[in-house]
C-alpha positions as CSV (number, residue, x, y, z in Angstrom):
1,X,92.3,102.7,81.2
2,X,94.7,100.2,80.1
3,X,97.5,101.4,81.3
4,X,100.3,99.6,83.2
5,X,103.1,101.2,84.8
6,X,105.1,98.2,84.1
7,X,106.2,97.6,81.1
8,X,106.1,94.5,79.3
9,X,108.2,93.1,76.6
10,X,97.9,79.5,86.2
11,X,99.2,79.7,82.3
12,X,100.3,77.0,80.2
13,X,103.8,78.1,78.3
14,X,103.7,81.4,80.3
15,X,106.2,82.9,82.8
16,X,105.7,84.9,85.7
17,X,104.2,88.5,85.3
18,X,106.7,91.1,85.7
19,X,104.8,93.0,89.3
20,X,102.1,95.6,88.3
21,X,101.9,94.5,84.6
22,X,98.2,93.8,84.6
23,X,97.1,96.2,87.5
24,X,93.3,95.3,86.8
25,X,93.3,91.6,86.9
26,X,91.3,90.3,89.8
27,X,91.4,87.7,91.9
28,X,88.1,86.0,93.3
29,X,88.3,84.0,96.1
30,X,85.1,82.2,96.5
31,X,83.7,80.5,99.6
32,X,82.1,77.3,97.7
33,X,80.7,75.2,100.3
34,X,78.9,78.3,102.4
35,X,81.3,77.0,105.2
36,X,83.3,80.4,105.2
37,X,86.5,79.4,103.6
38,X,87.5,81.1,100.2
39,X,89.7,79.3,97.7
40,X,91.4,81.1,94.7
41,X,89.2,80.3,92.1
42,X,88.5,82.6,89.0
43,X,90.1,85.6,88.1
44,X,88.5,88.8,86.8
45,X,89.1,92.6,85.1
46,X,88.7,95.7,86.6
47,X,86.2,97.4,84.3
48,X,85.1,100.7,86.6
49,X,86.1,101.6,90.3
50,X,83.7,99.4,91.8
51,X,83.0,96.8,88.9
52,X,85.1,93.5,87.9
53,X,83.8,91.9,84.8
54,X,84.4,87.5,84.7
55,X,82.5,84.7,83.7
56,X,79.1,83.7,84.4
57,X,80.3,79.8,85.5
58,X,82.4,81.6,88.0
59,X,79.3,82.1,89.8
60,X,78.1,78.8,90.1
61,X,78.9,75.6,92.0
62,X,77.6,72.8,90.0
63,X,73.8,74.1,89.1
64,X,73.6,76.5,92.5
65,X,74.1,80.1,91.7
66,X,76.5,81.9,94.5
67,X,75.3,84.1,96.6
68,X,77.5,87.6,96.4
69,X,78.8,86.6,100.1
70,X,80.5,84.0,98.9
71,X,82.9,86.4,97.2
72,X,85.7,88.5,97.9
73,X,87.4,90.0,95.3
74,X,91.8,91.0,95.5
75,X,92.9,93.7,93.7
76,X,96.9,94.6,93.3
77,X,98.2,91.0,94.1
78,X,100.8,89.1,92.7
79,X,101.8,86.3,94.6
80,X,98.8,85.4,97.1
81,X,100.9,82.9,99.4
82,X,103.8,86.0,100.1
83,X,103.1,88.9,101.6
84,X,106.7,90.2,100.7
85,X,106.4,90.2,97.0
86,X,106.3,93.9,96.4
87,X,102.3,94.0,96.0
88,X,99.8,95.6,97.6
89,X,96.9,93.9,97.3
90,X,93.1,95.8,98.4
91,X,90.3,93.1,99.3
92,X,86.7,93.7,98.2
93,X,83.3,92.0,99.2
94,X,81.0,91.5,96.0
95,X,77.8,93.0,96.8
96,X,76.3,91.9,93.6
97,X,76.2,89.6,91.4
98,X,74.7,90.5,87.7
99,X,75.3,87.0,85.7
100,X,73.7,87.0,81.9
101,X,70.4,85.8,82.2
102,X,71.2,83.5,79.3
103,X,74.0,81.5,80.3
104,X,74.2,78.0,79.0
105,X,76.3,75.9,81.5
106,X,76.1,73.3,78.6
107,X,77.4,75.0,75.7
108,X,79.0,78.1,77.7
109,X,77.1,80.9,75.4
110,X,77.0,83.9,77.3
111,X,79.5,83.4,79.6
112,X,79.8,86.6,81.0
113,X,79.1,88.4,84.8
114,X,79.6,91.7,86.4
115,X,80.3,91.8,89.6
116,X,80.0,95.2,91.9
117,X,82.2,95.6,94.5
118,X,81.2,97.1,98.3
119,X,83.1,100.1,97.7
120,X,84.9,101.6,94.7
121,X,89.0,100.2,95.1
122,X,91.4,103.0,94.9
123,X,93.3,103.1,91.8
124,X,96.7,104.1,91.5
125,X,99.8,102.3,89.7
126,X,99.0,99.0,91.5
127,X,95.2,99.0,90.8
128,X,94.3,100.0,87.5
129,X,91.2,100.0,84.7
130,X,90.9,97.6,81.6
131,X,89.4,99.5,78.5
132,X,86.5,97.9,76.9
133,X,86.6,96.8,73.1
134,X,84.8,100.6,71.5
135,X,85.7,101.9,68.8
136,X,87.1,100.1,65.9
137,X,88.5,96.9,68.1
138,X,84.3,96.8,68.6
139,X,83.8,95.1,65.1
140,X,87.4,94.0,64.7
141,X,87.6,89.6,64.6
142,X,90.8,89.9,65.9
143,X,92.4,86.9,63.5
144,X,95.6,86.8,63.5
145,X,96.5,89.0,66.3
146,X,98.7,88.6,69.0
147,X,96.7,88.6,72.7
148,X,98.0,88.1,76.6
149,X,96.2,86.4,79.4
150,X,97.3,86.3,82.2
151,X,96.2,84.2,86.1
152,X,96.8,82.7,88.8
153,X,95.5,79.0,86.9
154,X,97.0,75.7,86.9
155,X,100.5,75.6,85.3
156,X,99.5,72.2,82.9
157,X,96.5,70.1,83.1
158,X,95.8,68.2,86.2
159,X,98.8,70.1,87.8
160,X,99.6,73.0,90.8
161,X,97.9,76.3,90.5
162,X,100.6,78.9,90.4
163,X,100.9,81.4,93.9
164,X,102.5,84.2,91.4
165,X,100.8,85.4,88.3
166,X,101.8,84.7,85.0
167,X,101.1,85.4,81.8
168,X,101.7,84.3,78.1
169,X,101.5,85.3,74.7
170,X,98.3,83.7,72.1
171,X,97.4,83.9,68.6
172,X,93.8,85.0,67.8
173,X,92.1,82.0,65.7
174,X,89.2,82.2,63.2
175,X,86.0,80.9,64.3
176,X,86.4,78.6,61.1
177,X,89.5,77.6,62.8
178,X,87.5,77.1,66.2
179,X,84.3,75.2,64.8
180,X,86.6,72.8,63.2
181,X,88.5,71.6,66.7
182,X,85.5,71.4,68.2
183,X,83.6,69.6,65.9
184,X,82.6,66.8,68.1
185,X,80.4,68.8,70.1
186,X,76.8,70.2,70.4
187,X,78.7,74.2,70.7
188,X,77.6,75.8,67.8
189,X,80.3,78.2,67.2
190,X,78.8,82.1,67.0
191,X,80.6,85.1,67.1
192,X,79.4,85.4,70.3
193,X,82.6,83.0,70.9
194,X,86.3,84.2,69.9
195,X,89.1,81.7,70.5
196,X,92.8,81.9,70.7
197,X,95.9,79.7,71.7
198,X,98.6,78.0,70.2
199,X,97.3,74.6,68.0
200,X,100.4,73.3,69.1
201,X,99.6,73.0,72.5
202,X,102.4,74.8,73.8
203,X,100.2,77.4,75.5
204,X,96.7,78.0,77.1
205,X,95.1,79.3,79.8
206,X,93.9,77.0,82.1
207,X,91.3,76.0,84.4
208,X,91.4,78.4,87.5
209,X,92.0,80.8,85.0
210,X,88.7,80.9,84.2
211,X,87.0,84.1,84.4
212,X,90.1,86.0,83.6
213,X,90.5,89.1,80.4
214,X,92.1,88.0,76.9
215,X,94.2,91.4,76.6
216,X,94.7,93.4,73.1
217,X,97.2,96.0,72.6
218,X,95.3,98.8,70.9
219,X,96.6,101.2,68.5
220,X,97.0,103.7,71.6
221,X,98.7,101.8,73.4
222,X,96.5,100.7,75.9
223,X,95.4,97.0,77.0
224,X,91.8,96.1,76.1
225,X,89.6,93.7,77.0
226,X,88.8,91.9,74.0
227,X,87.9,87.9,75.6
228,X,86.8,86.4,79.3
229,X,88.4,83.3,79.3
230,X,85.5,80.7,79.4
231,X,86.4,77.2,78.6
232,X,88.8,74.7,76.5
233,X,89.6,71.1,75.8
234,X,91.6,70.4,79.2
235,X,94.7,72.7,79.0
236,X,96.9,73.5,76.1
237,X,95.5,70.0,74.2
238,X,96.9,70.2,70.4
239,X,94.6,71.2,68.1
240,X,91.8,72.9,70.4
241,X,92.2,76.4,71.1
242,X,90.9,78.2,74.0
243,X,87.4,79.6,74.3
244,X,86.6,82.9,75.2
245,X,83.6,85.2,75.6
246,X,83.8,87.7,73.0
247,X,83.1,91.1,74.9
248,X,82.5,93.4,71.8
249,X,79.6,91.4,71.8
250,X,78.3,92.2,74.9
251,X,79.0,96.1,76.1
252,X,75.3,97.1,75.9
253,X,74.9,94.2,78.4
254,X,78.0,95.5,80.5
255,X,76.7,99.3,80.7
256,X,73.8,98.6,81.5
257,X,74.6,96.8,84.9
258,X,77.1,99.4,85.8
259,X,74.7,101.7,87.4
């Protein structure tokens, strides 16, 4: 897992992914209305064959809970409006939906769903897995690092989502850091939460990126899932990072529901 063939060197301060760099991020279109149209809407991570891991407010519209159907889930894309971009993207119904029993659409704890896929996607150097945070990177906090998102999101607040992927660069803040920005709400900062993003509002993942993995280089060399990219203060707004699910928190959860 972890593993791109590509090498590196809707995203606020980001540029578009070199092709295959993030062979396990997901695309979910979702069919809101029930009227049979599917809009590109959250992203996701690859986690097993047959399972993407996202956020649990990616299965909702409002306060109704989707209905797998509404889901389809792209693998191996890159830009979603060509079909000559090099990719070679594999679509996958969701057949089911596990979202955390505990979600709180209010203060966003537990923001975290597995979805499993009709059939297990083929993985080669388009399609790849994410690694999971085990090991040491389990009770690591991160500070300080450097992470990657990456998504299809809106480019700044308010603005176009992008039809290519791209990707960007964020520090890792403290959750002192992250309680202090956010003072002026009823969140309760745990370290169920992990932020990260620039203070200086250069860079941020953004809405439509919702759902999508906060990536750490591990000491192997291998990209890890370490955040699902939950929710922030509009995009890239100075002074509030963004707010991620952190998955160390929650792999019992994950295993369990990959049966």
């Amino acid at each position: 897992c972890g593993v791109a063939s590509s090498a590196l060197v809707r995203i606020v301060g980001g540029r578009e992914s070199n092709l295959g760099a993030w062979p396990w991020i997901t695309l979910l279109f979702i069919d809101v209305h029930g009227n049979g149209v599917r809009s590109p809407l959250c992203g996701g991570a690859l986690i097993t064959p047959q399972h993407v891991l996202t956020a649990a407010h990616c299965t909702f519209n409002g306060n109704k809970s989707l209905t797998p159907d509404a889901f389809v889930a792209r693998l191996g894309e890159h830009d979603y409006l060509s079909n000559d971009d090099g990719a070679n993207p594999v679509d996958e119904p969701v057949v089911q939906i596990h979202r955390h029993s505990d979600f709180n659409a209010r203060t966003y704890l537990n923001d975290v769903a597995v979805l499993k896929l009709r059939r297990p996607v083929p993985l080669n150097k388009d399609i790849a897995l994410i690694c999971l945070p085990y090991g040491p990177l389990q009770t690591d906090t991160y500070e300080g690092k450097m992470a990657n998102i990456a998504g299809w999101g809106e480019l700044y607040y308010g603005g176009p989502s992008s039809a290519s992927l791209q990707d960007t660069r964020i520090p890792i803040q403290s959750l002192d850091t992250c309680k202090e920005s956010f003072k002026r709400t009823s969140i309760t900062f745990t370290d169920n939460y992990l932020c990260a993003g620039s203070l200086k509002g250069d860079k941020d993942a953004c809405r439509g990126d919702s759902g999508g993995p906060l990536m750490l280089l591990d000491q192997q060399e291998r990209f890890t899932i370490i955040g699902i990219t939950s929710f922030g203060r509009r995009c890239a707004e100075p002074g509030y990072p963004g707010v991620y699910t952190r998955v160390a928190k929650y792999l019992d959860w994950i295993a369990q529901r990959l049966n």
